[in-house]
Steps between C-alpha positions, in 0.01 A plus 500: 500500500586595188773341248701685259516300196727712229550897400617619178553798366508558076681847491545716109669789714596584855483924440358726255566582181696232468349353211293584192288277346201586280124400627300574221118588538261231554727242521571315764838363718650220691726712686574269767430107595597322809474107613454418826584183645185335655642146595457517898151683504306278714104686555393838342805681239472869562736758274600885530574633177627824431609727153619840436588679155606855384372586149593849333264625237697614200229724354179654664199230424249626300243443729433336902743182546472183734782282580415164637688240711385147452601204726433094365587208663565210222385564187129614560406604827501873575598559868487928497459755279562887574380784270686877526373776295743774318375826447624701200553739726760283691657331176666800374859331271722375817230441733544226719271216596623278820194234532468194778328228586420285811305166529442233659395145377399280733373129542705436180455168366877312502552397077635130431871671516456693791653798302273768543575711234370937514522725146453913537426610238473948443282633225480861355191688278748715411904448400725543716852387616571247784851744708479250784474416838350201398426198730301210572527278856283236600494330833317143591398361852309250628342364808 
């Protein structure tokens, strides 16, 4: 049977357009990071991770845009990755751009700490304006 180990949850904003931060093109963001307490796991580590975000594009791109959710556990290891495209067509000024991501990692190696630490980071080709919801959650089990 399964064993929860830990859930957290990094949260920017609960609703939309309740923030406005700046995401400018081809750069990209930690916009959440969550660590997850590992110290009981005994057998395989499995975690759920979830994100959402809201962007608004102030200005119609200039040409087809992708936004891209990245997941890394640590420093280095890329867990998911999940590409959306933005047609000009759809990215008239105001246009709105909610974008999620599910993934799983499983048989996770347990780190000398037994923190398991998860970055999501969001990443634009064109700028744009994080308005929020924006969240991150990450759940661990183990046998």
């Amino acid at each position: 049977m399964a064993k929860l180990l830990d859930a957290r949850t990094s949260q920017n904003a609960s609703y939309g357009n309740t923030i406005s931060i700046p995401l400018p093109a081809n750069t990209p963001v930690a916009i959440g990071e969550v660590g997850l307490d590992a110290t009981d796991a005994n057998g395989n580590i499995r975690v759920q991770l979830s994100g959402i975000a809201e962007l608004a594009f102030p200005t119609t791109p200039p040409f087809d845009s992708v936004i891209a959710f990245s997941i890394v556990r640590g420093t280095d290891s890329l867990v998911a990755y999940a590409l959306y495209s933005v047609s000009v067509s759809e990215a008239n000024p105001n246009a709105v751009q909610v974008v999620n991501i599910n993934a799983s990692d499983f048989n996770v190696p347990l780190p000398p700490s037994n923190e398991l630490v998860y970055t999501l980071y969001l990443f634009c080709t064109a700028d744009a304006t994080r308005i929020g919801i924006e969240s991150f959650n990450a759940v661990a089990y183990s046998d």
